[in-house]
N, CA, C and O atoms as a printed pandas DataFrame, in Angstrom:
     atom_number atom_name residue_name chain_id  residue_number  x_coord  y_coord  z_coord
0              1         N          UNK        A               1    9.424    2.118    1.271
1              2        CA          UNK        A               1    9.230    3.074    0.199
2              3         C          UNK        A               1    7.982    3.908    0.494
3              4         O          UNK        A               1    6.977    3.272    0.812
4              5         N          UNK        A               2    7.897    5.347    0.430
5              6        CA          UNK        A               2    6.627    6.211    0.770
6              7         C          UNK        A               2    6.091    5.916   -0.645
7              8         O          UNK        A               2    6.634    5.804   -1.743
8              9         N          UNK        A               3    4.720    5.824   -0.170
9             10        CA          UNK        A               3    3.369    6.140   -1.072
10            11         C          UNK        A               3    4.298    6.853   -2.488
11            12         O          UNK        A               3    4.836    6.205   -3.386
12            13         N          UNK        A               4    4.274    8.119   -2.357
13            14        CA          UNK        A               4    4.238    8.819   -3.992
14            15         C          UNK        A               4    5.574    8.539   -4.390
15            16         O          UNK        A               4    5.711    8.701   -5.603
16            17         N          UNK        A               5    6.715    8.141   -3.742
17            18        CA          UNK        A               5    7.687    7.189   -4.361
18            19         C          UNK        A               5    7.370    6.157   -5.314
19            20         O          UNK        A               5    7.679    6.074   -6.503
20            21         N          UNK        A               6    6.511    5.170   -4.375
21            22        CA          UNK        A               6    6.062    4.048   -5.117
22            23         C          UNK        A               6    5.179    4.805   -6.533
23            24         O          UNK        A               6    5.293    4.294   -7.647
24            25         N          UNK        A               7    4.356    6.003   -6.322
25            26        CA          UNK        A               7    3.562    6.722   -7.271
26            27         C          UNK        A               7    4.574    7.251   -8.739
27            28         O          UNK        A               7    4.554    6.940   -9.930
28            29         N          UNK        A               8    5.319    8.089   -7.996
29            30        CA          UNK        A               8    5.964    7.897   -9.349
30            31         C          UNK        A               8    6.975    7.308  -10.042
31            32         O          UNK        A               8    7.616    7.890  -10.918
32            33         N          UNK        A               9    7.224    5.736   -9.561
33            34        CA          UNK        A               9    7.951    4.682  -10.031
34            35         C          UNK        A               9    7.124    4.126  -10.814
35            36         O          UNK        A               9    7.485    3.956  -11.978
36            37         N          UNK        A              10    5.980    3.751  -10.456
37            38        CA          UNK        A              10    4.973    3.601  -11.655
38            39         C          UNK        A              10    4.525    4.256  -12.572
39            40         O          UNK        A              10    4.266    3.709  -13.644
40            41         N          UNK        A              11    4.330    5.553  -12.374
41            42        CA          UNK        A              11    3.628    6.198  -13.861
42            43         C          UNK        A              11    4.158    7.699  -14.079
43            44         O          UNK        A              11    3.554    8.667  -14.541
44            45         N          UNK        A              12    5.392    7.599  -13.633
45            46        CA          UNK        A              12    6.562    9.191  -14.004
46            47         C          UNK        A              12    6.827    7.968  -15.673
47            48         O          UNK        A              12    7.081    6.763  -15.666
48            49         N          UNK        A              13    6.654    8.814  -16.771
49            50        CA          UNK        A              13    7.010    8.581  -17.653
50            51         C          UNK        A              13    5.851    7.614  -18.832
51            52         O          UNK        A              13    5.969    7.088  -19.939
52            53         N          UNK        A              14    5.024    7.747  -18.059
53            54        CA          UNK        A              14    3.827    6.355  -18.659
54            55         C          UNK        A              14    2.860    7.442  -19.467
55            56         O          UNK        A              14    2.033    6.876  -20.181
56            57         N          UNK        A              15    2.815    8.620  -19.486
57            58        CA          UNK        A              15    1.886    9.323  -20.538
58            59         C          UNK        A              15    2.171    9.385  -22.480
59            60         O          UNK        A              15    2.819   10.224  -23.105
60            61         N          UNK        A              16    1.454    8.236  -22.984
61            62        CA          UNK        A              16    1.737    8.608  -24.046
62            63         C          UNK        A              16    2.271    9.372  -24.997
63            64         O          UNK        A              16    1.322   10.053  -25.386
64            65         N          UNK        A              17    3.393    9.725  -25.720
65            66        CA          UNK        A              17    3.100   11.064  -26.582
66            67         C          UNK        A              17    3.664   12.037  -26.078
67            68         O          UNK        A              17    3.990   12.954  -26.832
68            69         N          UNK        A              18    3.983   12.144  -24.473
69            70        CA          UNK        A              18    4.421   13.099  -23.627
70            71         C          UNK        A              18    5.916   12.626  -23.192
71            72         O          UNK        A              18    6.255   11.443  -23.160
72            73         N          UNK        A              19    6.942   13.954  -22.792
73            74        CA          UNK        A              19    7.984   13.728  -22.127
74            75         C          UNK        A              19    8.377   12.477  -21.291
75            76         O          UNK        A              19    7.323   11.995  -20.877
76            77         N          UNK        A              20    9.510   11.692  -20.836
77            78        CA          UNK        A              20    9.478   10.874  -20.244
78            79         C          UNK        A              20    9.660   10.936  -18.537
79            80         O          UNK        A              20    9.486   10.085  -17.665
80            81         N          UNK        A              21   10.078   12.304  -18.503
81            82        CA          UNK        A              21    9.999   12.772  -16.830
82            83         C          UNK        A              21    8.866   13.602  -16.500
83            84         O          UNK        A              21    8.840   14.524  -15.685
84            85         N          UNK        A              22    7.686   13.052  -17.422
85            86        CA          UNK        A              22    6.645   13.822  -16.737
86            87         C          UNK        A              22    5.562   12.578  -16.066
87            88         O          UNK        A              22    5.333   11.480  -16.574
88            89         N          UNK        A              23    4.988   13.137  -14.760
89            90        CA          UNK        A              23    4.500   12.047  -14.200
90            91         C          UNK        A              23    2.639   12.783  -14.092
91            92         O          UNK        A              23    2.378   13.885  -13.610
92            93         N          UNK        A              24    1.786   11.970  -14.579
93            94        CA          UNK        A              24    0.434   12.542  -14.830
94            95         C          UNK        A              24   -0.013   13.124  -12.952
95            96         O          UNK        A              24    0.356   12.731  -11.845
96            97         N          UNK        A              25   -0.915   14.158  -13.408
97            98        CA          UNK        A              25   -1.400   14.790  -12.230
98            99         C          UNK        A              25   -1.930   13.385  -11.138
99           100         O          UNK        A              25   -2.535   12.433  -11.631
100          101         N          UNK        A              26   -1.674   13.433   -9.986
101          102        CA          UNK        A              26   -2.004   12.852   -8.980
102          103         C          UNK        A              26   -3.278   13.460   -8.435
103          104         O          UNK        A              26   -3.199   14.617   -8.020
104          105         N          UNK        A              27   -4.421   12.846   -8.380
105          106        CA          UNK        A              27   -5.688   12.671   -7.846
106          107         C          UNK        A              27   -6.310   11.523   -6.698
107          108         O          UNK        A              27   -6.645   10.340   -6.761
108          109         N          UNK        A              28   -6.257   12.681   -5.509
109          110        CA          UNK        A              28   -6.555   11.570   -4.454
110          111         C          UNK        A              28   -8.037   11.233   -4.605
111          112         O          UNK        A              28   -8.766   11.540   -5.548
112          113         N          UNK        A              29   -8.466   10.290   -3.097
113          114        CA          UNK        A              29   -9.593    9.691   -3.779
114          115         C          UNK        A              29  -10.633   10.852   -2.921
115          116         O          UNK        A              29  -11.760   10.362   -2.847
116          117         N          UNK        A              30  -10.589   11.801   -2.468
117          118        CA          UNK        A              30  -11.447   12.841   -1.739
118          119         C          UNK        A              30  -11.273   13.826   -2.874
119          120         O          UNK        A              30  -11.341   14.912   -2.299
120          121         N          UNK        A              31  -11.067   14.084   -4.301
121          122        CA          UNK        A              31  -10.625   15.218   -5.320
122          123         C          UNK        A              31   -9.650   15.705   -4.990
123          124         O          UNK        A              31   -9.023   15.913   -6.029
124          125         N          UNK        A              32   -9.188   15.979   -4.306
125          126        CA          UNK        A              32   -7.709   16.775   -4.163
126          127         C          UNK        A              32   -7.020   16.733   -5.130
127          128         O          UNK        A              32   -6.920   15.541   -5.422
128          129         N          UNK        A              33   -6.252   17.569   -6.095
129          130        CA          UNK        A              33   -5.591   17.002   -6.882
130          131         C          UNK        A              33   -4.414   18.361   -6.898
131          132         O          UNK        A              33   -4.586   19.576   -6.803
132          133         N          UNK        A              34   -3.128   17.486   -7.072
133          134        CA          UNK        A              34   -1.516   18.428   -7.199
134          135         C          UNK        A              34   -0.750   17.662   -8.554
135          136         O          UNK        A              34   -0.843   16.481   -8.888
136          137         N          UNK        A              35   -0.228   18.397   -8.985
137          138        CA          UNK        A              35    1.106   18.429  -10.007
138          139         C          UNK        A              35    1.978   17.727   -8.882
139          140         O          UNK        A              35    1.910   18.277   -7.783
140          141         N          UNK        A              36    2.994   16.314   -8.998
141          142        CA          UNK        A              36    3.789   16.158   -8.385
142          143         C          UNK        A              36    5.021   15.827   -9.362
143          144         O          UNK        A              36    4.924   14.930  -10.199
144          145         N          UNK        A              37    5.595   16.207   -9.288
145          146        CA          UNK        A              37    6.790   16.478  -10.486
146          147         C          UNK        A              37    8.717   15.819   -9.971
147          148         O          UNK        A              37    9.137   16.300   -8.919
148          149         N          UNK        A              38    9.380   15.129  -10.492
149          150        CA          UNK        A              38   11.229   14.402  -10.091
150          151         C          UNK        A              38   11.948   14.390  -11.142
151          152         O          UNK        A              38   11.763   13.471  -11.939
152          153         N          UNK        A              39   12.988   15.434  -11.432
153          154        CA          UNK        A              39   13.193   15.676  -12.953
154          155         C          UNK        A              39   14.614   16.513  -12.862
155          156         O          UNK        A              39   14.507   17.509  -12.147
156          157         N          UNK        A              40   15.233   16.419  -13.134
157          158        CA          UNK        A              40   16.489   17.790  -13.467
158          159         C          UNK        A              40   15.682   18.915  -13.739
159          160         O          UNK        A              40   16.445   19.879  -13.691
160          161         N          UNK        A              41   14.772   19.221  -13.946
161          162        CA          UNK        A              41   14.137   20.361  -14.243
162          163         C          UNK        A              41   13.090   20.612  -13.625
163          164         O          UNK        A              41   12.185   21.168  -14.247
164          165         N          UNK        A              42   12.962   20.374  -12.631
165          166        CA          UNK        A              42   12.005   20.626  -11.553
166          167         C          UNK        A              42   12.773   21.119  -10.265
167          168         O          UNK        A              42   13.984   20.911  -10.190
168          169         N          UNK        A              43   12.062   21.805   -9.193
169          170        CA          UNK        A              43   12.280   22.479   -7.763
170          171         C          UNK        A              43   12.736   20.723   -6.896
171          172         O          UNK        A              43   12.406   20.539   -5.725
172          173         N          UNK        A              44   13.350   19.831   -7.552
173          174        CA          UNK        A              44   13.487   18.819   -6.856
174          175         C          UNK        A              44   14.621   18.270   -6.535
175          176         O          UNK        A              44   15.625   18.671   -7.124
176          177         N          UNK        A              45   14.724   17.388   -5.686
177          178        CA          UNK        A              45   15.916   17.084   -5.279
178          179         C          UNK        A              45   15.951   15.269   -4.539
179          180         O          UNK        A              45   15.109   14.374   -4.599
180          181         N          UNK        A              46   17.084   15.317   -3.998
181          182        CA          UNK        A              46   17.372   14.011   -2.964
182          183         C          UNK        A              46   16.617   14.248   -2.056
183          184         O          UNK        A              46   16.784   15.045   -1.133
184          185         N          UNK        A              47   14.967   12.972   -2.447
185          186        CA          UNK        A              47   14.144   13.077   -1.070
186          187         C          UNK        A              47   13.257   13.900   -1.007
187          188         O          UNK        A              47   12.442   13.887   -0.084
188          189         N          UNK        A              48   13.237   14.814   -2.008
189          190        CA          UNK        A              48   12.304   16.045   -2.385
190          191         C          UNK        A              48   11.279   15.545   -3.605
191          192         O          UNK        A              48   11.114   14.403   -4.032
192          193         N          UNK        A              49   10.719   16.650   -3.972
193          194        CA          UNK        A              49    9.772   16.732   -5.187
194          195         C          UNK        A              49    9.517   18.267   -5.419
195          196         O          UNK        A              49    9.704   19.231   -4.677
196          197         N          UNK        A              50    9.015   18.164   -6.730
197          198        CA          UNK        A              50    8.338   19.522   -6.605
198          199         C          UNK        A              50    6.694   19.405   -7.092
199          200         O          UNK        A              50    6.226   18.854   -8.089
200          201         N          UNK        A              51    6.051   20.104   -6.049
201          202        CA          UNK        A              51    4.113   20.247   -6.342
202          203         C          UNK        A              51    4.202   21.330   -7.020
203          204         O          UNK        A              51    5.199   22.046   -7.104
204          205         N          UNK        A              52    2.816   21.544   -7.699
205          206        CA          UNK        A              52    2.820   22.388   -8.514
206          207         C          UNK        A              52    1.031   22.673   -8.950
207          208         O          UNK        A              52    0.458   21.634   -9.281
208          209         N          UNK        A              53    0.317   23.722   -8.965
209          210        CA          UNK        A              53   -1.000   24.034   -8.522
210          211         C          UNK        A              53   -1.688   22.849   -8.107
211          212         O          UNK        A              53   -1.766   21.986   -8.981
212          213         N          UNK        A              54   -2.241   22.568   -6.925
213          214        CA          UNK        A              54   -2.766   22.090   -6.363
214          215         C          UNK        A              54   -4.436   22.547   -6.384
215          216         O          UNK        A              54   -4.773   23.458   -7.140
216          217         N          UNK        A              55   -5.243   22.007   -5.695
217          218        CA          UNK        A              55   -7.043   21.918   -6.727
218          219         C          UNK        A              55   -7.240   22.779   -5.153
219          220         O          UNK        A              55   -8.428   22.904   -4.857
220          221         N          UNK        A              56   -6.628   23.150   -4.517
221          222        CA          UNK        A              56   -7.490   23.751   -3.229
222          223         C          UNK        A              56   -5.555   23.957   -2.800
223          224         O          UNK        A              56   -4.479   23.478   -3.159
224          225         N          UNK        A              57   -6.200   25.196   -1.627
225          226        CA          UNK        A              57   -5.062   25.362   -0.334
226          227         C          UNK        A              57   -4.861   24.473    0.626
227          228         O          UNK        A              57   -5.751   24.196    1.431
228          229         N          UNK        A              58   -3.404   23.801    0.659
229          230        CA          UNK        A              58   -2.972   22.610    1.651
230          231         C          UNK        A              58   -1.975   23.039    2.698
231          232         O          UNK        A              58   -0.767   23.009    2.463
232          233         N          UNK        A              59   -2.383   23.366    3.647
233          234        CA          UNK        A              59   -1.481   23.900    4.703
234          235         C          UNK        A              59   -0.374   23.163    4.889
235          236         O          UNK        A              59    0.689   23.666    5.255
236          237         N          UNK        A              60   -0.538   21.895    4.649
237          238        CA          UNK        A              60    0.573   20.861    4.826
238          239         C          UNK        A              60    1.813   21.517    3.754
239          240         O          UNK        A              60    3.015   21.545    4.015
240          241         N          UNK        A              61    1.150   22.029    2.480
241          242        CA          UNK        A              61    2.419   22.256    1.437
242          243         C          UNK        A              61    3.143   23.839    1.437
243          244         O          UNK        A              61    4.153   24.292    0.898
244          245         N          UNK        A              62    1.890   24.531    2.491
245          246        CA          UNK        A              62    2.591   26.176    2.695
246          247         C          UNK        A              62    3.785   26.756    2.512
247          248         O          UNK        A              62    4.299   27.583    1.759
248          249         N          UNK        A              63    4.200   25.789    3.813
249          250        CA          UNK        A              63    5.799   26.199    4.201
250          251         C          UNK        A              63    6.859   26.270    2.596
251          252         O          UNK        A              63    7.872   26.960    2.482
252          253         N          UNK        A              64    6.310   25.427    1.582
253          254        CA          UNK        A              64    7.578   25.605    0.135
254          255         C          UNK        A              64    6.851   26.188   -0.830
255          256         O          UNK        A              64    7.270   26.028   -1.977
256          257         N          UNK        A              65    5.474   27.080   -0.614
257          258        CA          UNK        A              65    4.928   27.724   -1.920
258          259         C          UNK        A              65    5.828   28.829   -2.089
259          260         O          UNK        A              65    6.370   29.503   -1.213
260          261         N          UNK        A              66    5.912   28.922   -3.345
261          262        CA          UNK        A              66    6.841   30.103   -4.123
262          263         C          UNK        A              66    6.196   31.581   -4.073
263          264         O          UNK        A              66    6.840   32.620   -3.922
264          265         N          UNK        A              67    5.289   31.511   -4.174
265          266        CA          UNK        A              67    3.998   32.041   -4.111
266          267         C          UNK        A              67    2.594   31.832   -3.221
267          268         O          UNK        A              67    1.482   31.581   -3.685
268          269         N          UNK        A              68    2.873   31.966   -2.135
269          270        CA          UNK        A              68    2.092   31.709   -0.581
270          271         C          UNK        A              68    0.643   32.394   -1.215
271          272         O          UNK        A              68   -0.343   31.673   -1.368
272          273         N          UNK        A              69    0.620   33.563   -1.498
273          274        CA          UNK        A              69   -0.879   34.447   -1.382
274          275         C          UNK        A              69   -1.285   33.710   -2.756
275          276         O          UNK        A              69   -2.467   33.972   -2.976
276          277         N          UNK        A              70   -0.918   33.148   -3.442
277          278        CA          UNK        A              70   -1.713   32.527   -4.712
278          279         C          UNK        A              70   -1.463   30.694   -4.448
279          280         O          UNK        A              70   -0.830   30.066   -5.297
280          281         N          UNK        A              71   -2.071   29.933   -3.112
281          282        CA          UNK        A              71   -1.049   29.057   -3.085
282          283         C          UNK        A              71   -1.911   27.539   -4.117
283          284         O          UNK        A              71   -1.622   26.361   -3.907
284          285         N          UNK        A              72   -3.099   28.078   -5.329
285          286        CA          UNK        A              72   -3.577   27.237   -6.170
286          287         C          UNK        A              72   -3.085   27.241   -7.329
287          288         O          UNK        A              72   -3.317   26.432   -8.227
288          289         N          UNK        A              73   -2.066   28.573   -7.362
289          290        CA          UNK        A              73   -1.763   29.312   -8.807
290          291         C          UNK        A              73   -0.083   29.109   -8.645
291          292         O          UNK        A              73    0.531   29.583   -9.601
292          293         N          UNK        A              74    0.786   28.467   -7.569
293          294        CA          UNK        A              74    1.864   28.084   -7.417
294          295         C          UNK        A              74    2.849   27.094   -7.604
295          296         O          UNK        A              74    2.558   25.974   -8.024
296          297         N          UNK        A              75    3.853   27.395   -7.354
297          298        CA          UNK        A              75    5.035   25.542   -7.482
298          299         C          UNK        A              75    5.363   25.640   -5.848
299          300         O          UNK        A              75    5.359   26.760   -5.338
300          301         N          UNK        A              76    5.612   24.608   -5.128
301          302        CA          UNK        A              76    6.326   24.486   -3.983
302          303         C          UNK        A              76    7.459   23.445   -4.419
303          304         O          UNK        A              76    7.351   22.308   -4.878
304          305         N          UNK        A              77    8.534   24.184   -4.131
305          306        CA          UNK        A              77    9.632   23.127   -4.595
306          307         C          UNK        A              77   10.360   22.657   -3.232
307          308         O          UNK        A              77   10.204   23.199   -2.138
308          309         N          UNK        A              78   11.089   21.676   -3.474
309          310        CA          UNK        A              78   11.717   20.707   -2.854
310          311         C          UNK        A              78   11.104   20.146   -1.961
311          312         O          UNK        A              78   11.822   19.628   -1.105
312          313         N          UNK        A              79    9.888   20.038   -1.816
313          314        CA          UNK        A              79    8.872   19.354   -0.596
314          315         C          UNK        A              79    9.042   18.155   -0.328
315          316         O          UNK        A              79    8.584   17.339   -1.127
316          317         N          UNK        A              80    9.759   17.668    0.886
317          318        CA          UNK        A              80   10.361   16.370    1.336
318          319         C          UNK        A              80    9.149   15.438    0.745
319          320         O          UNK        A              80    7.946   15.650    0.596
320          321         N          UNK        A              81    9.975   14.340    0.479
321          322        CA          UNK        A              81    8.538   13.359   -0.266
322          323         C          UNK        A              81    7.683   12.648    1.536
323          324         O          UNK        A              81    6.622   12.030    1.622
324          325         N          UNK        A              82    8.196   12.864    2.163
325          326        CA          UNK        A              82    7.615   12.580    4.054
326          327         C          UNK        A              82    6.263   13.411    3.778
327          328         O          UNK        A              82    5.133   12.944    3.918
328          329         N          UNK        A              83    6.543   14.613    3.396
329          330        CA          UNK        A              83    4.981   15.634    3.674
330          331         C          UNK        A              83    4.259   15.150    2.360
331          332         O          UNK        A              83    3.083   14.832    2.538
332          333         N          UNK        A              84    4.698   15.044    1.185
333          334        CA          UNK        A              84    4.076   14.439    0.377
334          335         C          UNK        A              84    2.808   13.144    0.679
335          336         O          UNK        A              84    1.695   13.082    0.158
336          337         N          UNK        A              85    3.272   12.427    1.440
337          338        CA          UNK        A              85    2.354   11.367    2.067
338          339         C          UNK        A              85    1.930   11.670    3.022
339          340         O          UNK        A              85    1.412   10.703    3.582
340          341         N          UNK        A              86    1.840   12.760    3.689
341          342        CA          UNK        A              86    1.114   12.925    4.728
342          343         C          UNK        A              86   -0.200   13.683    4.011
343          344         O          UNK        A              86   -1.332   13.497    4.458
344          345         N          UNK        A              87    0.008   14.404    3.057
345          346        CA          UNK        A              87   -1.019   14.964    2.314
346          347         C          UNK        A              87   -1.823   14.328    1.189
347          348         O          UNK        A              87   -2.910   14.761    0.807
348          349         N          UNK        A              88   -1.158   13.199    0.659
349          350        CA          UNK        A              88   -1.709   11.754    0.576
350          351         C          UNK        A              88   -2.808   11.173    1.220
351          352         O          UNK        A              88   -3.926   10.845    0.820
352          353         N          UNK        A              89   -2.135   11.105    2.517
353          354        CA          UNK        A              89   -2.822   10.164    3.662
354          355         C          UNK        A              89   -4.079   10.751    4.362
355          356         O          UNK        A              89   -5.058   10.136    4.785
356          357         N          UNK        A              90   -3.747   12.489    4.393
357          358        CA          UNK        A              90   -5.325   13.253    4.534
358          359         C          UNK        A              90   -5.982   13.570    3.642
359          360         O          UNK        A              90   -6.889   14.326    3.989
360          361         N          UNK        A              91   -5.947   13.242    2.149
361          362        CA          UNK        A              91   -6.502   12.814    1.317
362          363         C          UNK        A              91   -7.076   11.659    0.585
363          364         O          UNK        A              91   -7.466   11.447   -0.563
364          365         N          UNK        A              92   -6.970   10.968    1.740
365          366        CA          UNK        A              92   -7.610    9.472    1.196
366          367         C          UNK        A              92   -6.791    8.446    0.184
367          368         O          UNK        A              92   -7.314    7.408   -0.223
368          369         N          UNK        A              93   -5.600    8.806   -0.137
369          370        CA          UNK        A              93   -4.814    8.546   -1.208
370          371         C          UNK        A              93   -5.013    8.920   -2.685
371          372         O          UNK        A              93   -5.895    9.617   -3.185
372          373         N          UNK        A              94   -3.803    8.180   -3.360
373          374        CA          UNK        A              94   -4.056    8.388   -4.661
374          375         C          UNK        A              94   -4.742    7.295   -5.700
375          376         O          UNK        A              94   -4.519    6.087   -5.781
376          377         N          UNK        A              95   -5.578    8.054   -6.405
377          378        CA          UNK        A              95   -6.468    7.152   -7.399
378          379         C          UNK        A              95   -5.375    6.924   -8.511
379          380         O          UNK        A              95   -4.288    7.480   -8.668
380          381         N          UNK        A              96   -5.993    5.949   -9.219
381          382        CA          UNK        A              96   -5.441    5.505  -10.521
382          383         C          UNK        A              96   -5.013    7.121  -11.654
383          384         O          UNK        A              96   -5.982    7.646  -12.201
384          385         N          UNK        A              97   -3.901    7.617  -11.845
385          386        CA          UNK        A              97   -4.332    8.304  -12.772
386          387         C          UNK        A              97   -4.465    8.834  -14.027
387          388         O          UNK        A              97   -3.963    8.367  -15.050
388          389         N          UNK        A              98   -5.369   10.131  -13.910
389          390        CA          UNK        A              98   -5.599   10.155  -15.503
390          391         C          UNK        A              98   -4.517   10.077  -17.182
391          392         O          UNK        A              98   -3.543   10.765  -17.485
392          393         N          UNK        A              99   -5.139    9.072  -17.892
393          394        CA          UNK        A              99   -3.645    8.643  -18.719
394          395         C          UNK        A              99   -3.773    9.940  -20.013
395          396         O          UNK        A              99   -3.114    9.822  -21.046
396          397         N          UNK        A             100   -4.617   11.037  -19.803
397          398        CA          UNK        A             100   -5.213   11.554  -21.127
398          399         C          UNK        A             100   -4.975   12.907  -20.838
399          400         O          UNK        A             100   -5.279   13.503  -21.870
400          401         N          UNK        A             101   -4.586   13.738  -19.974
401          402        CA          UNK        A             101   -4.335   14.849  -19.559
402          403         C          UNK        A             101   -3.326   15.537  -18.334
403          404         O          UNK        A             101   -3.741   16.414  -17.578
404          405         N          UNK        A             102   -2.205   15.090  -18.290
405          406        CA          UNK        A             102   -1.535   15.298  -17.132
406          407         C          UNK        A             102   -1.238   16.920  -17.336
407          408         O          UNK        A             102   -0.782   17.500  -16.350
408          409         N          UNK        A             103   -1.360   17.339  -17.989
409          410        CA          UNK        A             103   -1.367   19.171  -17.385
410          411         C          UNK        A             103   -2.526   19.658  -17.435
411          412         O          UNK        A             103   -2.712   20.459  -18.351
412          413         N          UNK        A             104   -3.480   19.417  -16.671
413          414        CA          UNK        A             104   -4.670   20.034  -16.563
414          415         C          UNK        A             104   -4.834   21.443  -16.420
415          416         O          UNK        A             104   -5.814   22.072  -16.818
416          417         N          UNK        A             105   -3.375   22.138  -15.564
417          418        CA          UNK        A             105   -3.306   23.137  -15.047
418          419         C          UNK        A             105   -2.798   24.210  -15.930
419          420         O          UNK        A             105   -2.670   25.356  -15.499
C-alpha cells in the first residue's frame, strides 16, 4: 500500500462536522503542505488523486496542474498516487494532521 493510500484510509472522512469524502490538508514534516483529495467529485480516479493548492511550486506535480503559471493557486487532477509519494518522500513525509481546518486554502 503507498504512503497517502494508507493517508487517506485513515483520515479521508475523520474531520468533524465536515463532509465524509473530505480528507484534512496533508502537511509534510519539512512544511510542505497540498490539498490531497478521492471522491466522485474530485479530478480523481483508479490509482489517481486529485492535489489541490499546494504551499510552494512542486515540479514533481507540474505535469497535471490545470493551471501551470499559477501552480500554488491550482488543482492537478488525476495525479497517479506513485508521484504522490514521491513528493511525500522529498518532503520528509506526512505529519499527523490538522483535525481543525482542512481547507486552509
Amino acid at each position: 500500500m503507498t504512503a497517502i493510500r494508507e493517508y487517506l484510509n485513515k483520515y479521508k472522512g475523520s474531520l468533524k462536522g465536515k463532509p465524509i469524502w473530505l480528507t484534512p490538508v496533508v502537511v509534510c514534516k519539512d512544511g510542505f503542505e497540498m490539498s490531497v483529495q478521492e471522491s466522485d467529485i474530485h479530478y480523481s480516479g483508479y490509482g489517481s488523486v486529485e492535489v489541490g493548492f499546494p504551499s510552494a511550486k512542486e515540479v514533481l506535480l507540474m505535469p497535471y496542474a490545470e493551471q501551470p503559471e499559477k501552480p500554488m493557486k491550482t488543482v492537478y487532477g488525476w495525479v497517479p498516487v506513485e508521484v504522490i509519494d514521491k513528493v511525500l518522500k522529498k518532503h520528509g513525509g506526512a505529519n499527523v494532521p490538522f483535525k481543525t481546518n482542512p481547507l486552509k486554502y
